[in-house]
Every structure is written in C-alpha cells, then in structure tokens.
C-alpha positions in Angstrom: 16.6 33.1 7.0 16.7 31.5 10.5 14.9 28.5 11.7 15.2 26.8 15.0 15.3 22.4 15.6 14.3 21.0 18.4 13.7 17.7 19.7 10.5 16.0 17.8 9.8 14.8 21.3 8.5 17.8 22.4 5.2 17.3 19.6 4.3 14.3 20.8 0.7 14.7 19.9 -0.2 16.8 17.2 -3.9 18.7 16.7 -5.0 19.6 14.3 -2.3 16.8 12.5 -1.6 17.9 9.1 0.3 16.2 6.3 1.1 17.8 3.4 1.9 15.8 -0.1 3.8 17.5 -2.8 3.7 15.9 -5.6 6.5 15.1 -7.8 7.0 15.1 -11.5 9.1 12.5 -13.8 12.3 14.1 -12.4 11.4 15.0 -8.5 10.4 13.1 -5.6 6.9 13.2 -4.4 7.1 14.1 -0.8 5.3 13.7 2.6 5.7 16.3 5.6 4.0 15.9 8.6 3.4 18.4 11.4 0.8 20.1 13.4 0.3 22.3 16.9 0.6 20.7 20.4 0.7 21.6 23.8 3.8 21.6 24.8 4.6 24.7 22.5 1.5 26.4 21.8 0.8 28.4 18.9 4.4 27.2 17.7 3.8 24.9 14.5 6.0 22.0 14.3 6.7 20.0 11.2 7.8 16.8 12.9 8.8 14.6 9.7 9.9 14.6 5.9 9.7 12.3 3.5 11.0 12.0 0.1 8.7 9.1 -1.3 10.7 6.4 -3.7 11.1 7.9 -7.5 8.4 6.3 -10.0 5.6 6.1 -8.2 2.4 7.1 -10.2 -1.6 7.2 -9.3 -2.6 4.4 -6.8 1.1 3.3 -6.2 1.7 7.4 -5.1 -1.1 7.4 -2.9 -0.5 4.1 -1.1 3.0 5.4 0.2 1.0 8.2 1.4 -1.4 5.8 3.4 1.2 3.9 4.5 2.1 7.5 6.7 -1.1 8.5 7.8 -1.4 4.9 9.2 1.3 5.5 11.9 -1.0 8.3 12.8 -4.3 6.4 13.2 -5.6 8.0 9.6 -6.6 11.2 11.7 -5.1 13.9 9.3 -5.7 16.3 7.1 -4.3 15.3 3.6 -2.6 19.1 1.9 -2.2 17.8 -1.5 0.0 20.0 -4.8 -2.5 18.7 -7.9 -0.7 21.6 -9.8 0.5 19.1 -12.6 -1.6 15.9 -12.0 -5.3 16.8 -11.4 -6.3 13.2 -12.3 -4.6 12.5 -9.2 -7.7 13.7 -7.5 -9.6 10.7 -7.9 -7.1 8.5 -6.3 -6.6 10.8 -3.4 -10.5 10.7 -2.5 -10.5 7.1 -3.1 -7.9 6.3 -0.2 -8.4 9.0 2.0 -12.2 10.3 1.3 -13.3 13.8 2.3 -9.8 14.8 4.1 -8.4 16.0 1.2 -7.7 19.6 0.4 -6.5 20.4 -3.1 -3.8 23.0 -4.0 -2.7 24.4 -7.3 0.5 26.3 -7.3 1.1 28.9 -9.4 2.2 32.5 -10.4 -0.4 34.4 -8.1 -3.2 34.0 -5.5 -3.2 33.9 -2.2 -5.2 30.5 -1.4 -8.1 32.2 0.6 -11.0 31.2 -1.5 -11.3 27.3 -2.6 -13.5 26.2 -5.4 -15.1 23.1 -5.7 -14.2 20.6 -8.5 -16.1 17.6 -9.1 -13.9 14.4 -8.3 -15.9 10.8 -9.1 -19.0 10.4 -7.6 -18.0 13.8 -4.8 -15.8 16.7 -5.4 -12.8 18.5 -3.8 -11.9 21.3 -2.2 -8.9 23.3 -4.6 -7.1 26.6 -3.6 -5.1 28.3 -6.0 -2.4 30.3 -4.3 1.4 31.9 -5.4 4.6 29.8 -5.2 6.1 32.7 -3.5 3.3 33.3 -1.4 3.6 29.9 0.0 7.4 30.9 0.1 7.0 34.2 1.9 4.9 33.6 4.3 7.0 30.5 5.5 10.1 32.3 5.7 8.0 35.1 7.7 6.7 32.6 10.3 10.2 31.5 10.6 11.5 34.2 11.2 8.9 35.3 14.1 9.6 32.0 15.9 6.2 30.6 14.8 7.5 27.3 12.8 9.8 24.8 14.0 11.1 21.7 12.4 11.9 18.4 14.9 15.7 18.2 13.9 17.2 15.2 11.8 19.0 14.9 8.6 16.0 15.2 6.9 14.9 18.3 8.5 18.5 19.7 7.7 17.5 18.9 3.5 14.2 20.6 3.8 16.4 23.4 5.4 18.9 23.6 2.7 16.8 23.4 0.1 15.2 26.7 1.7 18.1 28.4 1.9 19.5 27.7 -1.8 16.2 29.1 -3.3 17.4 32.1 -5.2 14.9 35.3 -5.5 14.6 37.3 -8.8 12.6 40.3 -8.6 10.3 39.8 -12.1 7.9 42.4 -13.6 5.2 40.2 -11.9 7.3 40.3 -8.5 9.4 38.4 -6.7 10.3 34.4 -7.8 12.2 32.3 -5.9 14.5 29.5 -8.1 16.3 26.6 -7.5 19.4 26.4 -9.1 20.4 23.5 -12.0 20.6 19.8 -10.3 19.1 21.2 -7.2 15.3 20.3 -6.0 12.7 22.1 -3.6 9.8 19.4 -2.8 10.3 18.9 0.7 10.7 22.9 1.1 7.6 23.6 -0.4 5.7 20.9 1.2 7.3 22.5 4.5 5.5 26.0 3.0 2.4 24.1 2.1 2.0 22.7 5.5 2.3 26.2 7.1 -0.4 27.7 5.0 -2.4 25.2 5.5 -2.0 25.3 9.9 -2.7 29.0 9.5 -5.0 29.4 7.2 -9.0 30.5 8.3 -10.7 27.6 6.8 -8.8 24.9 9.1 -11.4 24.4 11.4 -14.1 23.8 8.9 -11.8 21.7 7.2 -11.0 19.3 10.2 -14.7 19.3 10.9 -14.4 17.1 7.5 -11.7 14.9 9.0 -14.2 14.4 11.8 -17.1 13.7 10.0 -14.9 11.4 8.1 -14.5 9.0 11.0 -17.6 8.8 12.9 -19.3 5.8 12.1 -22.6 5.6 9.8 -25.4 4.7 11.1 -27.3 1.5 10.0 -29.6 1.6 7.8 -33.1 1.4 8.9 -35.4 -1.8 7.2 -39.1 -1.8 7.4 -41.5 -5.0 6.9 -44.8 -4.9 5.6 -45.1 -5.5 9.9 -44.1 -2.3 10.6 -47.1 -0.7 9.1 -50.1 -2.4 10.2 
C-alpha cells in the first residue's frame, strides 16, 4: 500500500469538512480525524488531522473533546460517528452536535449504502451498517489511485503504520484484516471511515442537514386578541 503526505497547507479550507469519530472501547482510544475536499487539489480527499482523544473518556466527557475540535472549525462539519459498541452514545452525540450526525455500525458485512433511521431522544439518527473490510478496501483502493492524501506529521505517520500492520486472513466469509497482539487501529479506521463517508452518494443530502442545522430559526409569530378585530 502507498500513500502520499503533503503539506496540510495546501487544504486550507475544507468543503464539504468532515470529521470522523471512532469510538474507543475500555482498552483503545477514541479518535478524531478531520479532513475534507478543497480547491487547491480537487477531487483529492485530504485528511488534514488525527487525534487520539485522552483514555477514559465516557458519554458527555467523550463528546465534549469532540466539540472542543469542531470548534476550531466554526462547528461547520459533518460528525462520522462508529456507534458499533456504544449505541447509547447516540443521545449524547445529537445533544452536542444536533442533526450533523451520521451513525455507523461496523461489522462483518454491508456496504453502508442504505441508512436506517433509529429513533435517538426526542429525533432520530441516521445509521449505516457497512463491512470493516469494506471500509478497509476501499481506503486502501483510493490510495492507491492517488485519490486520498494525508497532511504529513507524526500523527499522520501512526495512522499510516497502523494501516500497514493490519494483517489480511482470507476467511470462509472473505477477507479480514487483523491487528496484531498490543497493536491498535482507531485512527486507521477513522482514516477509512472518513473516506467512505467523502465518497459516498448520500453526502450532499447529508450536508444539506449541516446547513439546515445552522441557519437561524425564525421567531415565533404572537397574536393579540388586536390582531383579529
């Protein structure tokens, strides 16, 4: 697998902006990668930064660390959440960042085309169920074709390595991809997360959402009895 870095400076405005959240159990990190298309490399996706959240963070706590990364970016992205092993963590997701979240559940199979709605509080959330090794496959493709670029840095460079150490056992169900004992993969699958979600045919509706979400309400309208006679 090849990959190319180069300077985040060349994203320096990111649209659609995209950040996707993996999110970690009682032995991983939960994980923040942001990245998005710009300009100055079009139809190149660029994942610009990676973030390994601290260790210990649960529910309202998770979700803050997350907020306190969409603020650098004016709270204009679309929030790519793994609720694979916390679907509770719904609730708190749609309470901090409202109707830009998009729900995934990783598993053995799918391929994330098709979302179903599942009610969340007083609204409900989008949730795609797609393949790890989908996610997997597809990123290492888009690599490979020059279509995904990561700014470079040392944390790039992790996100990389963990990539590269993923080893692939052909199953009777197909192909897996493993990490090896002591080793982790959260901020390569957010990288693979991110990439589905930047191609996938349902962005645009999906960042119509992230729109919607920040145009201001309109006052409500009060009558008086005045108003009628």
């Amino acid at each position: 697998m090849t990959t190319s870095f180069l300077d985040p400076c060349l994203w320096p405005r990111l649209h659609p902006l995209l950040i996707a959240h993996d999110v970690g159990g009682s032995r991983d990190r939960s994980t923040a990668v942001v990245g998005g298309y710009s300009g100055y490399a079009p139809g190149i996706l660029g994942i610009t930064e990676f973030h390994e959240l601290p260790q210990g963070l649960y529910g309202s706590a998770r979700a803050s660390a997350l907020a306190q990364i969409d603020a650098r970016y004016e709270r204009n992205a679309l929030i790519v959440a793994d609720l694979s092993n916390d679907t509770s963590y719904a609730e708190q997701l749609m309470e901090t960042f409202g109707p830009r979240v998009i729900g995934l559940h990783i598993g053995r199979h799918g391929d994330g085309m098709q979302g179903e709605r599942r009610p969340v509080g007083r609204g409900s959330i989008l949730v795609y169920h797609v393949g790890r090794s989908h996610l997997l496959e597809a990123l290492h493709s888009d690599l490979q074709a020059g279509r995904v670029c990561l700014a470079d840095g040392p944390e790039a460079r992790r996100a990389w390595e963990q990539l590269e150490s993923l080893q692939p056992e052909m199953r009777e169900g197909g192909m897996v991809y493993k990490c090896l004992p002591g080793q982790h993969d959260d901020l390569g699958i957010s990288c693979a997360m991110l990439n589905w979600a930047a191609h996938h045919p349902h962005l645009e509706w999906w960042m119509g959402n992230v729109l919607a979400a920040r145009r201001p309400r309109r006052p409500r309208q009060t009558h008086t009895w005045a108003a009628f006679t």
